[in-house]
LOFIKOL-379577 format. One record per residue (C-alpha): residue number from 1; x, z, y. Coordinates in nm, 3 decimals. Each point is the difference from the previous one (the first is absolute). Last residue first. Layout:
<sites>
<site n="NUM" X="X" Z="Z" Y="Y"/>
...
</sites>
This chain:
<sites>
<site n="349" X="-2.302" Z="-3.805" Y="-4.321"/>
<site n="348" X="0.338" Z="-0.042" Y="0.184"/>
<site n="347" X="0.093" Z="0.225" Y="0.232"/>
<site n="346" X="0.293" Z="-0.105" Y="0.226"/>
<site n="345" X="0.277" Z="0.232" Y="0.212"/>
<site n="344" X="0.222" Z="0.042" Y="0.319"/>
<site n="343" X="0.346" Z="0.070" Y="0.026"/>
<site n="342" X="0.212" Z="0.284" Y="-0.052"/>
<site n="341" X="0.147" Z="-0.127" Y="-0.367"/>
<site n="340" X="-0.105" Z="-0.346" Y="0.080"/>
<site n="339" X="-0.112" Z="-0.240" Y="0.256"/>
<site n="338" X="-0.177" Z="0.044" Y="0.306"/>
<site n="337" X="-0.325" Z="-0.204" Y="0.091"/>
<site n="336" X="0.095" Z="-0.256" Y="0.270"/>
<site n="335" X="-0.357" Z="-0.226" Y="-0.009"/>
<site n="334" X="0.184" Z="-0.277" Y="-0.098"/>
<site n="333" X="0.235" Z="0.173" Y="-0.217"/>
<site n="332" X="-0.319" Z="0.154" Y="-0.192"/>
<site n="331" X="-0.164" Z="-0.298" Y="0.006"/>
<site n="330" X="0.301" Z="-0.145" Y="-0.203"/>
<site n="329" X="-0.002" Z="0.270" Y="-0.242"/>
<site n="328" X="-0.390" Z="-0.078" Y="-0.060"/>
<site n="327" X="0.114" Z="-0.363" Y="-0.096"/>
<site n="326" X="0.259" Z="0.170" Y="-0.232"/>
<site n="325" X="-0.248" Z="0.228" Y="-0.186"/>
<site n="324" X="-0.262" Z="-0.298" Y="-0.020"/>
<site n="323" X="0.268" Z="-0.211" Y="-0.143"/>
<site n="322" X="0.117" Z="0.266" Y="-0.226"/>
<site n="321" X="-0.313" Z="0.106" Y="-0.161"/>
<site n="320" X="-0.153" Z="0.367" Y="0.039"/>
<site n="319" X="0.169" Z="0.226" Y="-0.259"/>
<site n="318" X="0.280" Z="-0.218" Y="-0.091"/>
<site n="317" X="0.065" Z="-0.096" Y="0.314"/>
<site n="316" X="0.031" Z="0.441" Y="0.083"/>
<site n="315" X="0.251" Z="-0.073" Y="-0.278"/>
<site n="314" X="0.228" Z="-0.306" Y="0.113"/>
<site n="313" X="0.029" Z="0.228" Y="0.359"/>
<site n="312" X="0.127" Z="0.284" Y="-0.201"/>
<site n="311" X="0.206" Z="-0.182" Y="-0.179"/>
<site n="310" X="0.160" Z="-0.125" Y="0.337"/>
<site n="309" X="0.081" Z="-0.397" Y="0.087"/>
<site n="308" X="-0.123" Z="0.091" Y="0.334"/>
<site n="307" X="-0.013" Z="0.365" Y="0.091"/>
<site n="306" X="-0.310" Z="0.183" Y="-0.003"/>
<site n="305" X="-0.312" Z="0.089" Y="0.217"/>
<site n="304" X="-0.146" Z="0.399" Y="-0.075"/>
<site n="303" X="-0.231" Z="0.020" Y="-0.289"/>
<site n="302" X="-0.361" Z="0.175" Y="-0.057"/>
<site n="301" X="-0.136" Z="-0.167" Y="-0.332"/>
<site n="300" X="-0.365" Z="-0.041" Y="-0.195"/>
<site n="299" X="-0.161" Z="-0.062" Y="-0.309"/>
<site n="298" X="0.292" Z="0.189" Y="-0.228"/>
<site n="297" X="0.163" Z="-0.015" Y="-0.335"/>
<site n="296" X="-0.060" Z="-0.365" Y="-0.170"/>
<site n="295" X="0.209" Z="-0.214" Y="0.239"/>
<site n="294" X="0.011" Z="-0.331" Y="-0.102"/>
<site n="293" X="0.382" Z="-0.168" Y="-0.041"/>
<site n="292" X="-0.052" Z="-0.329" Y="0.154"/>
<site n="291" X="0.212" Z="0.108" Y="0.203"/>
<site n="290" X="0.249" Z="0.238" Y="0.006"/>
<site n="289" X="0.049" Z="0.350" Y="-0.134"/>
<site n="288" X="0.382" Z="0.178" Y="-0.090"/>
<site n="287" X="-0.082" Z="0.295" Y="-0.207"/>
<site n="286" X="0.289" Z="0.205" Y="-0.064"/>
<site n="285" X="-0.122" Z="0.358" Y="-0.106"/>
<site n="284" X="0.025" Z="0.309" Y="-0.027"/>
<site n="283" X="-0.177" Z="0.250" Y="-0.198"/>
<site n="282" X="-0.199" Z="0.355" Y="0.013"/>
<site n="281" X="-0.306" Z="-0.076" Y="-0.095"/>
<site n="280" X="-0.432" Z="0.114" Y="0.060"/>
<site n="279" X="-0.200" Z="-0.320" Y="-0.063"/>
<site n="278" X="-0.043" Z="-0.327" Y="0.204"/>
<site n="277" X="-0.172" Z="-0.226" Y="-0.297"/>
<site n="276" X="0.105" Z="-0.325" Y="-0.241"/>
<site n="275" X="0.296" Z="0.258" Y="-0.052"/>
<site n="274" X="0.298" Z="-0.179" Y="0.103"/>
<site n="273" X="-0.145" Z="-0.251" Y="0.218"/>
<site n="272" X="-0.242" Z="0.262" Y="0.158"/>
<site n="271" X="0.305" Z="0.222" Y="0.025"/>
<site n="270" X="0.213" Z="-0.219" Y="0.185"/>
<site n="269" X="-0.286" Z="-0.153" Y="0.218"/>
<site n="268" X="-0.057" Z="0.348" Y="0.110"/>
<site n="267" X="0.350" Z="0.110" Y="0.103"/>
<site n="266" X="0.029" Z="-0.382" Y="0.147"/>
<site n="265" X="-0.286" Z="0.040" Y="0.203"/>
<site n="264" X="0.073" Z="0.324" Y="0.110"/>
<site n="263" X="0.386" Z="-0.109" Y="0.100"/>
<site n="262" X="-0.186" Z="-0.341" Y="0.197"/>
<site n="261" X="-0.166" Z="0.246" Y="0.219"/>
<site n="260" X="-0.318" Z="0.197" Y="0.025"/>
<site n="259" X="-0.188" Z="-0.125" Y="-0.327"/>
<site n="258" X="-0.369" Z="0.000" Y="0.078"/>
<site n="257" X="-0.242" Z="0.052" Y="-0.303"/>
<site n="256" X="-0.328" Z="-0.075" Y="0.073"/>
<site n="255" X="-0.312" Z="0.155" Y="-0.069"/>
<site n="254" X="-0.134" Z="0.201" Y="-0.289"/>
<site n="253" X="0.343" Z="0.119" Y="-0.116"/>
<site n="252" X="-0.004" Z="0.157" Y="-0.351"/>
<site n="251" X="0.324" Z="-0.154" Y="-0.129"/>
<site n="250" X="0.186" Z="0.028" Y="0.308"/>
<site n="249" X="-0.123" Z="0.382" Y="-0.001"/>
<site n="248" X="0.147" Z="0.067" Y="-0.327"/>
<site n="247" X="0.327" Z="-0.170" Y="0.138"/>
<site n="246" X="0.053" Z="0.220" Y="0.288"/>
<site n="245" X="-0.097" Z="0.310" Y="-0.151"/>
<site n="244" X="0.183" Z="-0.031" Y="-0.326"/>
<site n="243" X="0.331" Z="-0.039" Y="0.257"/>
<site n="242" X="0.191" Z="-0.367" Y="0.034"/>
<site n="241" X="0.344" Z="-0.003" Y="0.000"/>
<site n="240" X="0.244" Z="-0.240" Y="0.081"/>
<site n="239" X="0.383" Z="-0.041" Y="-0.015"/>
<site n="238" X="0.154" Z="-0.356" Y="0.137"/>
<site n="237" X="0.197" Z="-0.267" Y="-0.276"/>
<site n="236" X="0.142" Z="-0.304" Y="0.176"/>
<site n="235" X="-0.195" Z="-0.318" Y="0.063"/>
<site n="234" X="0.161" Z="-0.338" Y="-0.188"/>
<site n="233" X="-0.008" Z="-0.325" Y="0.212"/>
<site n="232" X="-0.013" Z="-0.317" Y="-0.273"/>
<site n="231" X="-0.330" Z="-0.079" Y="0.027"/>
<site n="230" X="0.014" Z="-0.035" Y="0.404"/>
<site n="229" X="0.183" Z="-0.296" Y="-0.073"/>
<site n="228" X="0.243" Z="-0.036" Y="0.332"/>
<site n="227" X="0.183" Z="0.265" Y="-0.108"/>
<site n="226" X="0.129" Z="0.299" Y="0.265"/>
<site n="225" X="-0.323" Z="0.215" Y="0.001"/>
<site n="224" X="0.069" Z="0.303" Y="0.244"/>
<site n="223" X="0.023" Z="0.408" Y="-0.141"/>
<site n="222" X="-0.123" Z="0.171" Y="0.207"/>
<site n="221" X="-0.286" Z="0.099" Y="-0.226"/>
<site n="220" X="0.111" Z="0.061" Y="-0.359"/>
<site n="219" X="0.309" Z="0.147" Y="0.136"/>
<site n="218" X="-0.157" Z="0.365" Y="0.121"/>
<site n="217" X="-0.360" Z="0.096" Y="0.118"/>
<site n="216" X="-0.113" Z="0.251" Y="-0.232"/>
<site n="215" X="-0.347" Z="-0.051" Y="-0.064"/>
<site n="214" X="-0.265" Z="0.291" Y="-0.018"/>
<site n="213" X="-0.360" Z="-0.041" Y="-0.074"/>
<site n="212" X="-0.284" Z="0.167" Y="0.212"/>
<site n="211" X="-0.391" Z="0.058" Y="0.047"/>
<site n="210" X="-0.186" Z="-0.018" Y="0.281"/>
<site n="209" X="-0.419" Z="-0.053" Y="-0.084"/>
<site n="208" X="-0.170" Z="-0.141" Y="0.261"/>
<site n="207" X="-0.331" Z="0.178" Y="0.070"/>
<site n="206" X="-0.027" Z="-0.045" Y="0.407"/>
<site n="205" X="0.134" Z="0.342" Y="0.085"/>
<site n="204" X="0.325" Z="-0.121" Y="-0.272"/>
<site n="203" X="0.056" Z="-0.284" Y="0.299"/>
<site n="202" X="0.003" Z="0.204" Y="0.280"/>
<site n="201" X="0.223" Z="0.270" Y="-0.115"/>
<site n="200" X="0.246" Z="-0.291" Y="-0.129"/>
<site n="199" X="-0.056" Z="-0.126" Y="0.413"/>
<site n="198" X="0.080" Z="0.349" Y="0.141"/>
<site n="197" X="0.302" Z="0.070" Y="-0.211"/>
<site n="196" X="0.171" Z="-0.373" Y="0.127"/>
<site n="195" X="0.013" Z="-0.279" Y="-0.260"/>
<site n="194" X="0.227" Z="-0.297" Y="0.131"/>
<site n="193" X="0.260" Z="0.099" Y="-0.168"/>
<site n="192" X="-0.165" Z="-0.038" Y="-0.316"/>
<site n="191" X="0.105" Z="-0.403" Y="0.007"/>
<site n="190" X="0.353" Z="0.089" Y="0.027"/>
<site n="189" X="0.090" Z="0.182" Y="-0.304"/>
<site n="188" X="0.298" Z="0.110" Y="0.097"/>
<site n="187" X="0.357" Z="-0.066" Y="-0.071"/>
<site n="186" X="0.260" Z="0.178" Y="-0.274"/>
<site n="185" X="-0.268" Z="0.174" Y="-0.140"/>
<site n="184" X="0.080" Z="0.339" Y="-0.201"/>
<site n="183" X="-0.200" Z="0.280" Y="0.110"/>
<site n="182" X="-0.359" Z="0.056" Y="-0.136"/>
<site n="181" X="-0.250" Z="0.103" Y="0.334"/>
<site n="180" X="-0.063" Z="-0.244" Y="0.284"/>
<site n="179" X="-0.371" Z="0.007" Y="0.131"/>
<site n="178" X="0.067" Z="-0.036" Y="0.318"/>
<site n="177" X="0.220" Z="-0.291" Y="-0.053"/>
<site n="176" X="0.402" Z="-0.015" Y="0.065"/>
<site n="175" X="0.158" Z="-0.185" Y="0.244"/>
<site n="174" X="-0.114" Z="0.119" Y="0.312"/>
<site n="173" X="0.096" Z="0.372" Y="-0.105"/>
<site n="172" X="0.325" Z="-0.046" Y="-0.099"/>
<site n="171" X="-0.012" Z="-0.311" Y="0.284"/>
<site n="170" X="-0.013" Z="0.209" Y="0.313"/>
<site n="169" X="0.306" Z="0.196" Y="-0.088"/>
<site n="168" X="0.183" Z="-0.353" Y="0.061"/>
<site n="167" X="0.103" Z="-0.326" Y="-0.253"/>
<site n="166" X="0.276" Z="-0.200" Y="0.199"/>
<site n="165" X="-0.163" Z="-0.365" Y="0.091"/>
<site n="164" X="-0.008" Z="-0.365" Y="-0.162"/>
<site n="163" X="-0.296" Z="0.057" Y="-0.204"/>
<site n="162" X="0.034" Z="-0.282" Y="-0.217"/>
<site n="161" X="0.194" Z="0.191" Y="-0.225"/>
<site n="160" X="-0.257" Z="0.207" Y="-0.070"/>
<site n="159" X="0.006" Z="0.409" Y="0.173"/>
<site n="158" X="0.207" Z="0.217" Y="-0.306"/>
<site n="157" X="-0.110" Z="0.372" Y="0.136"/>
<site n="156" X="0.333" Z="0.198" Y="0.051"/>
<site n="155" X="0.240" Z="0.234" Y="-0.238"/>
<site n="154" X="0.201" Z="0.265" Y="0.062"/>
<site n="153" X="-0.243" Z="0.330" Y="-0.049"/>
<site n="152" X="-0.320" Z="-0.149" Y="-0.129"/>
<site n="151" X="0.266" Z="-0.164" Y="-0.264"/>
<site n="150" X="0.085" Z="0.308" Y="-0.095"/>
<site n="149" X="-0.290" Z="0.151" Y="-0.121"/>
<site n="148" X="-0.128" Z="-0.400" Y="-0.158"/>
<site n="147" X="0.379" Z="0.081" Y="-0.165"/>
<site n="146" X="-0.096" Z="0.340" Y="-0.147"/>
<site n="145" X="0.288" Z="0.104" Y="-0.284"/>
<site n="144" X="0.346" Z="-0.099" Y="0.173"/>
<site n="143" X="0.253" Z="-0.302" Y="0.019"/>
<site n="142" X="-0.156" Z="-0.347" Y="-0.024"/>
<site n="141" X="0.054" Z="-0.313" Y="-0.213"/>
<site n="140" X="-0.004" Z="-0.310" Y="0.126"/>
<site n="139" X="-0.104" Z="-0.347" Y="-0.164"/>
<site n="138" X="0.055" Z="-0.275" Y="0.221"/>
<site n="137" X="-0.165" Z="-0.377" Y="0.173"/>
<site n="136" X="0.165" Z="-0.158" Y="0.234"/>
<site n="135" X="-0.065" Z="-0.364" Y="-0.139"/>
<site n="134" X="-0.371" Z="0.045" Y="-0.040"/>
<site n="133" X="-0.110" Z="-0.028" Y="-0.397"/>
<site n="132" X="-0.238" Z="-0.266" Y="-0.127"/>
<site n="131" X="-0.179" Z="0.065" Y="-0.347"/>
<site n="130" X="0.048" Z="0.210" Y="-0.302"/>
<site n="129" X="-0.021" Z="0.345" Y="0.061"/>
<site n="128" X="0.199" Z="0.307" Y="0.244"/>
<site n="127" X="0.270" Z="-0.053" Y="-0.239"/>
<site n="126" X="0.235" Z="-0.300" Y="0.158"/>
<site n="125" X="0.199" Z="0.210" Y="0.257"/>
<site n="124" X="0.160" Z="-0.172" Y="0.274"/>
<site n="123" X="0.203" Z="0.332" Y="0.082"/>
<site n="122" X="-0.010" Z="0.262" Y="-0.306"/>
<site n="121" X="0.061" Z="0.361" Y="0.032"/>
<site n="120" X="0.088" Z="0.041" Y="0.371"/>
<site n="119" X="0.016" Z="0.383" Y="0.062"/>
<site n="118" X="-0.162" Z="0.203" Y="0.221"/>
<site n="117" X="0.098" Z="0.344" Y="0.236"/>
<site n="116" X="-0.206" Z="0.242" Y="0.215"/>
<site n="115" X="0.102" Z="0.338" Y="0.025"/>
<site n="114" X="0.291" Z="-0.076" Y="0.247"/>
<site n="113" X="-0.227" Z="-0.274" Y="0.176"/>
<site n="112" X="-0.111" Z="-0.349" Y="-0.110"/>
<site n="111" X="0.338" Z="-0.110" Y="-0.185"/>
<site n="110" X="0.061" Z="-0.299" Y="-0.276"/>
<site n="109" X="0.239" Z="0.058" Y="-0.304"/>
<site n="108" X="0.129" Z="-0.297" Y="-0.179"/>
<site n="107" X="-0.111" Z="-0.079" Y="-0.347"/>
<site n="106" X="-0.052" Z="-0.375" Y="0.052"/>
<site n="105" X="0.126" Z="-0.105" Y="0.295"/>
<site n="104" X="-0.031" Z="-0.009" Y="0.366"/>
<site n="103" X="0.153" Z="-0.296" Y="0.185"/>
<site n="102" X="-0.308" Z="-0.231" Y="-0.034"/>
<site n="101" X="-0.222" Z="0.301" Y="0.177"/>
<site n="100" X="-0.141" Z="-0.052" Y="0.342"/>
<site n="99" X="-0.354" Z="0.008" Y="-0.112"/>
<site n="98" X="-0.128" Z="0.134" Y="-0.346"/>
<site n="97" X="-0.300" Z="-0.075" Y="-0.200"/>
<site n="96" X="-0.102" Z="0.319" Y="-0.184"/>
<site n="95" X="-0.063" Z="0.080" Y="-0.396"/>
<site n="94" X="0.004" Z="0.365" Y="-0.054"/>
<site n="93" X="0.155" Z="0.243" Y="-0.231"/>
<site n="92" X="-0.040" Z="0.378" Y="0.067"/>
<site n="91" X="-0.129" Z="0.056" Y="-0.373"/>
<site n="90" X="-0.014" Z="-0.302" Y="-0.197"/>
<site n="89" X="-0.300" Z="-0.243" Y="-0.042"/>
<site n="88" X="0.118" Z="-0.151" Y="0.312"/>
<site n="87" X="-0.163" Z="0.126" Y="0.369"/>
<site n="86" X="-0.161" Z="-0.285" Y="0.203"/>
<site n="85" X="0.096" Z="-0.164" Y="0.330"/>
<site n="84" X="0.222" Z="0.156" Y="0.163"/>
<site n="83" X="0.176" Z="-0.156" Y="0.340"/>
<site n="82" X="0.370" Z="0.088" Y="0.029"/>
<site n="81" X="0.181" Z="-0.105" Y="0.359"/>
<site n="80" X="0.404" Z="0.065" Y="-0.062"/>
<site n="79" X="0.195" Z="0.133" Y="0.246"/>
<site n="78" X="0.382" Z="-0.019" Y="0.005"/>
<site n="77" X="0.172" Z="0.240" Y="0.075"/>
<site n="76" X="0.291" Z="-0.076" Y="-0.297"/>
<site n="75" X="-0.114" Z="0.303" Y="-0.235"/>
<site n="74" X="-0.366" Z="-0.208" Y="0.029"/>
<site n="73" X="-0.283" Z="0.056" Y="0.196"/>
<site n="72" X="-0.342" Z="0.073" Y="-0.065"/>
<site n="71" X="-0.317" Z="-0.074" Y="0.211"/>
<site n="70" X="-0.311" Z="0.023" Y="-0.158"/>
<site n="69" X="-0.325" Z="-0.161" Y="-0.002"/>
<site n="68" X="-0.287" Z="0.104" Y="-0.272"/>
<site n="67" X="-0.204" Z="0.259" Y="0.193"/>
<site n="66" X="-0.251" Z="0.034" Y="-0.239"/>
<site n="65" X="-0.351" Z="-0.181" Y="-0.001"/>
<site n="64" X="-0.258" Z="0.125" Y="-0.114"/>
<site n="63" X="-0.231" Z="-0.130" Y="-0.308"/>
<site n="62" X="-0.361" Z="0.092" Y="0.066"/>
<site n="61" X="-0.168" Z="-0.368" Y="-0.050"/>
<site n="60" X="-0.343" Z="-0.059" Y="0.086"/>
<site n="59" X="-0.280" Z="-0.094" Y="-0.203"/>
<site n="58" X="-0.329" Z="-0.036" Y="0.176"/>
<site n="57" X="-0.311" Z="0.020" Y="-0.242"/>
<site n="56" X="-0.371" Z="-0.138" Y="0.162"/>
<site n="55" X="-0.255" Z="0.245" Y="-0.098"/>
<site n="54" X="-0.154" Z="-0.051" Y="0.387"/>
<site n="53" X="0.148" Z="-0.284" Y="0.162"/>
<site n="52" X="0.301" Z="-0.125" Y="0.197"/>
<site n="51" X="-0.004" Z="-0.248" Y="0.214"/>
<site n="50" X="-0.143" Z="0.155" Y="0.324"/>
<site n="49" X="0.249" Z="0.293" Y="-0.078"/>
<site n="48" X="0.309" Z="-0.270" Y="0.040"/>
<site n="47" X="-0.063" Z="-0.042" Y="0.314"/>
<site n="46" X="0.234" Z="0.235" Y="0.142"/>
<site n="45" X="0.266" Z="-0.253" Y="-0.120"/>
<site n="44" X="-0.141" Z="-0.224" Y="0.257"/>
<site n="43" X="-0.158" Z="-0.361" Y="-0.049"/>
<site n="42" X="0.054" Z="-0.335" Y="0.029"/>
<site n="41" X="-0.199" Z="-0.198" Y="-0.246"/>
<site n="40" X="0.064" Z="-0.257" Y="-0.294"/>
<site n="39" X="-0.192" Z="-0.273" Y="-0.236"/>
<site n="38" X="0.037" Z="-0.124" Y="-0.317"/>
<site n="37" X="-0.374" Z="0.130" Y="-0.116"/>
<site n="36" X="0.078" Z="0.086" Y="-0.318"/>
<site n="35" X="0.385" Z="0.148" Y="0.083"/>
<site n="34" X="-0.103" Z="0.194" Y="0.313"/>
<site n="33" X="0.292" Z="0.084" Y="0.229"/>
<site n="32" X="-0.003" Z="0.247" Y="0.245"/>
<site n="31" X="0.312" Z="0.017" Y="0.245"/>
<site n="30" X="0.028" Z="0.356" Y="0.116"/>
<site n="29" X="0.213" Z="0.091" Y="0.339"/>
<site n="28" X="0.140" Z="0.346" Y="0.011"/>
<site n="27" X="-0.168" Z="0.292" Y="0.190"/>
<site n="26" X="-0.005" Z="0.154" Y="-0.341"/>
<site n="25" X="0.334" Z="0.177" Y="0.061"/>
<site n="24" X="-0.050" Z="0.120" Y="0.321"/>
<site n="23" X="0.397" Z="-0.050" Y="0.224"/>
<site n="22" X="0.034" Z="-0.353" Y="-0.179"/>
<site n="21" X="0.291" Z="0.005" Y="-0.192"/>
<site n="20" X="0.352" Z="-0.174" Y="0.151"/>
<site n="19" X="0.209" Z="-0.289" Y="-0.099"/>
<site n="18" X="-0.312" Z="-0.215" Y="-0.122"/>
<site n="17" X="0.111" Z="-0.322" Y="-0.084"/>
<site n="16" X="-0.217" Z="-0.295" Y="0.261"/>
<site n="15" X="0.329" Z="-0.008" Y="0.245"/>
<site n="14" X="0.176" Z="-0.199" Y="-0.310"/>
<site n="13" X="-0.295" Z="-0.305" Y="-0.001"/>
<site n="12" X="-0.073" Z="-0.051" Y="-0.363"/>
<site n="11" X="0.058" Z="-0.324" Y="-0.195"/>
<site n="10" X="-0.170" Z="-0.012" Y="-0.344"/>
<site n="9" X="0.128" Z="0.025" Y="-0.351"/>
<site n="8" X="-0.211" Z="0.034" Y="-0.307"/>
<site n="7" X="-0.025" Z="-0.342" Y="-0.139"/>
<site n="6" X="0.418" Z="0.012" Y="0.047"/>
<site n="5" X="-0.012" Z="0.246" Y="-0.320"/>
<site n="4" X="-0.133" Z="-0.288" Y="-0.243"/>
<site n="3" X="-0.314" Z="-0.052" Y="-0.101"/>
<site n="2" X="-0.049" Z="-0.203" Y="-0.321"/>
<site n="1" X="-0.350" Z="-0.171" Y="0.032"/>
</sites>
């Protein structure tokens, strides 16, 4: 069976998207779904110690996110909204999507603040990679020697589109995990959001072993499939690394390995497919997985609810089967879960 973007759609209710975090991070709601046994159970994210067991390896990833939304304006007035996703392989060169810009062209000047200038390189650039390109998106190239420096300064946190509000103070800190350490994600990896200090303290007092990737969040993920054949979508290339810690103690694990969000699994599944093994690299990669595609890198997986028609919804399927993944979707509507970046969560063993 040929499956086809539509098999991944369903119809959610808007007032179930998740505008605003929860106050207590692991307070969220926990849908556990057990791939032998078929069967699912409403839980709490403070739960997650009861399912977690002694030699067990969690994998979380340490990327952090940057403040990636500027304003600039043009010699006219006129502003400009700039949203990076991932630097170029030249110095000060970025690939962004851009709002608000048909009139601006390429090689005109674009203006933060006095010390703060970029230039459009490219617009609808073609050399990200092969593969489906947004409409808006640019090359720029920045003035000075520390952009993450000055981005702190003038930039914002990039909320989803789908979170139709202003992103606040509150959100620096709400979107970003505790753990958060490598600059250079355009969004965060949501499903470690839900890890507060006191519940990673809890979990390595029971003998679970924490260990960390990073993935750069950038085009690879936001980027929506626009063919019908799923076959034909092409992923964009995101920077990885694994440590020698990390993947020595992959290799050794006595229990479980539990991928914390779909940007662990694919670091690992990268690797493993690369190397027959996770082992210590610095790489990137454009893994696109979808069923029947087996998943060879991890036993178990702590994800937030996606959008339809998503990658990242066709690769959680992957890992547990798409009609059980979709059926447990539509409990999770029933039973008014929230969706997405500041939503609620699953863990599938």
């Amino acid at each position: 069976m040929n499956l086809t973007t539509k098999d991944f759609y369903y119809d959610l209710p808007q007032e179930l998207i998740a505008a605003h975090p929860l106050k207590k991070r692991e307070q969220a709601r926990m849908m556990v779904l057990n791939r032998e046994r078929k069967t699912t159970e409403h839980k709490y994210f403070y739960d997650i110690i009861n399912y977690l067991n002694k030699d067990d390896v969690l994998v979380l990833n340490n990327t952090k996110v940057f403040p990636a939304r500027i304003i600039a304006k043009r010699a006219t007035g006129g502003e400009v909204e700039v949203f990076l996703l991932n630097p170029s392989s030249e110095k000060n060169r970025w690939f962004c999507i851009m709002k608000r810009s048909k009139r601006v062209k390429e090689g005109e000047e674009l203006f933060v603040s006095d010390d703060f200038k970029i230039k459009l390189i490219k617009k609808d650039t073609e050399n990200v990679s092969e593969g489906e390109l947004p409409k808006n998106l640019a090359e720029l190239i920045f003035e000075g020697d520390d952009v993450y420096e000055t981005l702190n300064k003038y930039g914002s946190i990039p909320l989803p589109p789908y979170i139709k509000r202003q992103a606040t103070d509150e959100d620096k800190e709400d979107y970003q995990t505790v753990f958060a350490k490598v600059t250079g994600s355009a969004a965060a990896p949501t499903a470690g959001l839900h890890f507060s200090r006191e519940i990673l303290e809890e979990i390595q007092k029971k003998g679970v072993k924490i260990v960390f990737v990073t993935l750069n969040v950038g085009l690879g993920t936001f980027l929506p499939v626009k063919c019908d054949d799923i076959t034909k979508h092409r992923m964009h290339f995101e920077s990885y690394e694994i440590p020698k810690k990390t993947a020595d103690t992959i290799n050794n694990a006595k229990g479980s390995v539990i991928a914390v969000g779909t940007t662990v699994l694919r670091t690992l599944e990268a690797a493993f497919q690369k190397h027959g093994k996770i082992v210590e690299t610095k790489d990137k990669t454009d893994i696109f997985i979808y069923p029947p595609y087996k998943i060879k890198s991890i036993d178990k997986l702590i994800t937030n609810f996606h959008l339809p028609e998503s990658t990242l919804i066709m690769l959680v399927s992957a890992f547990a089967g798409r009609d059980f993944v979709l059926n447990a979707y539509k409990k999770a509507i029933k039973e008014k879960y929230r969706f997405f970046s500041y939503g609620d969560c699953m863990f599938i063993e």
